[in-house]
C-alpha positions in Angstrom: 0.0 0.0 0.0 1.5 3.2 -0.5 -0.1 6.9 -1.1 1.1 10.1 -2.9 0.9 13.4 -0.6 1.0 16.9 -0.8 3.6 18.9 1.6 5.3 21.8 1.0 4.1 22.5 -2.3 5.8 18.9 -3.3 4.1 15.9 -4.0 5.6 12.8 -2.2 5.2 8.8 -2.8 5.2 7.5 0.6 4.4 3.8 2.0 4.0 2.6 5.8 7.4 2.4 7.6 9.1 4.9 4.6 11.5 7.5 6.2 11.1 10.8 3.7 12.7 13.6 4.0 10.0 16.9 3.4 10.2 20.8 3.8 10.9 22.3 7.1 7.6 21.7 9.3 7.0 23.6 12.4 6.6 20.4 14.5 8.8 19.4 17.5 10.9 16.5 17.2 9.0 13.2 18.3 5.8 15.2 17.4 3.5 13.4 15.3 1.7 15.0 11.6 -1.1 14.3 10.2 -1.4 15.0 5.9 -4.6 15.5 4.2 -3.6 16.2 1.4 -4.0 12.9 -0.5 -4.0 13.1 -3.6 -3.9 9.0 -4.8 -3.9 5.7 -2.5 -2.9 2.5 -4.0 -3.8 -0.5 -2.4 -3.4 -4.2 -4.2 -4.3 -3.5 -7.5 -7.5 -1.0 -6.1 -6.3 2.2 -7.0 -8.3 5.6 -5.8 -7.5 9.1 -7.5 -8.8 11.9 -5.9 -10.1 15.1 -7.3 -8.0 17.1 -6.3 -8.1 14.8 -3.7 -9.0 11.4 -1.9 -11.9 11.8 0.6 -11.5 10.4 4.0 -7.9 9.7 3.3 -5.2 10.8 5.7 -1.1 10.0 6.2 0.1 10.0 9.6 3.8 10.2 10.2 6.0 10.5 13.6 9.1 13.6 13.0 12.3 11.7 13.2 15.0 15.1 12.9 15.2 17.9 11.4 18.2 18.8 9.0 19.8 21.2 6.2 20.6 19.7 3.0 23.8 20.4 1.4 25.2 23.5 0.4 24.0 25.1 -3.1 26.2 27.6 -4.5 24.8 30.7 -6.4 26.9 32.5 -8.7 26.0 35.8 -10.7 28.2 37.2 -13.1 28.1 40.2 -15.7 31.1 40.2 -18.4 33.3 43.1 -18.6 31.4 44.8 -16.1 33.3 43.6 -12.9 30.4 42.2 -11.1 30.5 39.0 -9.3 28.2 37.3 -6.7 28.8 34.2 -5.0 25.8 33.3 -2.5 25.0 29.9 -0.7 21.7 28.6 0.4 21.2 25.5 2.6 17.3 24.2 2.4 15.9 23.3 5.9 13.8 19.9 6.2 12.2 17.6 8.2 12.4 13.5 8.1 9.6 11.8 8.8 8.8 8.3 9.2 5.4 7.1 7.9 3.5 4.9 10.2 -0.4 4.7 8.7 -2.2 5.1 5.8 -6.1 5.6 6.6 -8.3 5.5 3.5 
């Protein structure tokens, strides 16, 4: 069984036990989170699609850490014109462990 959920603007394919990592949520380590935002549960061959999406359907997941991915260097340049910029950006997230998948 395994569902596709909204978070963050990002769509995630997620099954029970899964360990994913999403955008930074505002949840307490240990803290559990509950998604509504179902957009398609698959379960032995019975598929459900929702519009935009599935009613009834929820994703429960229990925050494991929270982390900053790896370093992504920005660089702006202009040719002949001495202008250089050199910025980094690390993206806060949040792992989560699935636990259920309530249809």
């Amino acid at each position: 069984m395994y569902a596709v959920v909204e978070s963050g603007g990002k769509q995630y394919k997620v099954a029970v036990g899964q360990t994913v990592d999403v955008e930074l949520l505002g949840v307490e380590e240990g803290g559990t989170v509950e998604f509504d935002r179902v957009l398609m549960v698959a379960n032995d061959g019975d598929v459900r699609i929702g519009r935009p999406t599935v009613d009834g359907a929820r994703v429960s997941a229990t925050v494991v850490g929270h982390g900053r991915a790896p370093k992504v260097l920005v660089f702006k340049y202009q040719a002949k014109k001495r202008y250089r910029r050199k910025l980094g950006h690390r993206q806060g997230y949040t792992r989560l462990r699935i636990d259920e998948i309530t249809v």
